[in-house]
C-alpha positions in Angstrom: 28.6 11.5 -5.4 26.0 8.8 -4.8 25.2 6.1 -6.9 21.8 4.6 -6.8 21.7 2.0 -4.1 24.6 2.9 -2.3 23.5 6.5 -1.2 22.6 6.8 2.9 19.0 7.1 1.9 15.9 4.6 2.2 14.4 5.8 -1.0 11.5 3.4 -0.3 11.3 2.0 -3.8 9.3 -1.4 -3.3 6.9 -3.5 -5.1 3.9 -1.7 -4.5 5.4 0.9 -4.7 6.6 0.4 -8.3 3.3 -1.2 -9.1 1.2 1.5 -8.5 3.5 4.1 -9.7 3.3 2.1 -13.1 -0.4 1.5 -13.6 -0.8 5.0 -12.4 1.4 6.2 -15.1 -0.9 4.4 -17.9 -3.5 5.7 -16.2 -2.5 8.8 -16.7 -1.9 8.4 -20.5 -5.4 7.1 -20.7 -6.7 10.7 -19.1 -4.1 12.4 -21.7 -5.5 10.5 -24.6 -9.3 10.8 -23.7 -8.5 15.2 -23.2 -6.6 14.8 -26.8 -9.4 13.0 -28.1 -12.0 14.9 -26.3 -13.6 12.0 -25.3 -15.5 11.5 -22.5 -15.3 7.5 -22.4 -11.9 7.2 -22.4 -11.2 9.8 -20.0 -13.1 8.2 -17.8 -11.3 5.3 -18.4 -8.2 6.7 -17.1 -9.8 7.6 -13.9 -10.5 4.1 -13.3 -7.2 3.0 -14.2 -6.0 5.4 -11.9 -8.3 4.7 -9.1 -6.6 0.7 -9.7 -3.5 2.0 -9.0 -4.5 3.0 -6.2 -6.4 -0.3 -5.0 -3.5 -2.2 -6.0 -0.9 -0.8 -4.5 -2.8 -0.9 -1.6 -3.4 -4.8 -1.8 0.4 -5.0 -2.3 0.7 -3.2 0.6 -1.1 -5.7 2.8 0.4 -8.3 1.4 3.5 -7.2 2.6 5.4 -6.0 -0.7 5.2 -2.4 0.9 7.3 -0.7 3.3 6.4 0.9 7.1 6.6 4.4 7.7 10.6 5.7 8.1 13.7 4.2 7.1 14.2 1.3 6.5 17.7 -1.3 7.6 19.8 -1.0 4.6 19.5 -5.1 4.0 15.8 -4.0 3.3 16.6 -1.7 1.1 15.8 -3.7 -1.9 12.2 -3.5 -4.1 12.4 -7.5 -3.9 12.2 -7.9 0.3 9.0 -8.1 1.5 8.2 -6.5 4.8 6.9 -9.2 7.3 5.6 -6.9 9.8 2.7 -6.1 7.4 0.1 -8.7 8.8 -0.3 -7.3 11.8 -0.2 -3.6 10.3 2.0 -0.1 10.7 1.9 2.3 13.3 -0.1 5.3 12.2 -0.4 4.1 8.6 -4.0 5.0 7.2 -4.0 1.9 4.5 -3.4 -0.4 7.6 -6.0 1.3 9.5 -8.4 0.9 6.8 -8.3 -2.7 6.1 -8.8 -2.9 10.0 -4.7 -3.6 11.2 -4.0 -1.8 14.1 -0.1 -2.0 14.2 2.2 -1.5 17.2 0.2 1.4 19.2 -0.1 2.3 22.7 3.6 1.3 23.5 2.1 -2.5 22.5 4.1 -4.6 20.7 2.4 -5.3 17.1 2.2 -9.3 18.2 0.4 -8.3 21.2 -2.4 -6.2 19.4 -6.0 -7.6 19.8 -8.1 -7.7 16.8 -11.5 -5.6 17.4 -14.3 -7.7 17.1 -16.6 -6.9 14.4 -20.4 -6.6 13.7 -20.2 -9.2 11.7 -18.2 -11.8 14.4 -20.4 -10.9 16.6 -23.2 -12.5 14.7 -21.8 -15.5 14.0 -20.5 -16.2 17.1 -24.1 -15.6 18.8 -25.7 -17.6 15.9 -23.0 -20.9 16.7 
């Protein structure tokens, strides 16, 4: 029999990932309270807490205090270690893609990724 922390599995328990799961959980008490209640205002409430759970664990996640896809080395097994491949994104992870990190792709190594140019470098750059 396992105990926590010593069992062959990367459970992927992180910062964000605790985070989110607690906001989330309020959240959801919010949405319980405002059904009890039957009222509309602080139902809605709890949807927007629970759509800042979602925005924060995501931040978290870019900041590094997430966790790439598959396991982990057991030394990073801990919520406390911050993953230091986060700035230049995970491979096939859709909260990397979406805040425009590309990751390791293509058989490239993530420290060899180009940024993509943007609309918006593309005007100042023109207007320098």
């Amino acid at each position: 029999m396992f105990i926590h922390g010593d069992d062959p599995h990367d459970l992927g328990h992180t910062l964000a990932g605790w985070t989110g799961t607690a906001v989330a959980t309020l959240g959801s008490g919010v949405c319980g309270l405002g059904v009890i209640m039957t009222s509309v205002v602080v139902a809605l409430a709890g949807v927007g807490v629970l759509a800042l759970a979602l925005v924060v664990t995501w931040v978290l996640h870019l900041a590094g205090w997430g966790k790439p896809g598959g396991p982990r080395p057991v030394e990073q097994w801990d919520w406390r270690v911050r993953d230091t491949s986060a700035r230049a994104g995970h491979p096939d992870c859709l909260g990397c893609r979406l805040a425009g990190r590309r990751g390791a792709t293509d058989g490239r190594r993530a420290a060899e990724a180009r940024p993509r140019a943007t609309g918006l470098d593309a005007v100042t750059s023109t207007s320098a």
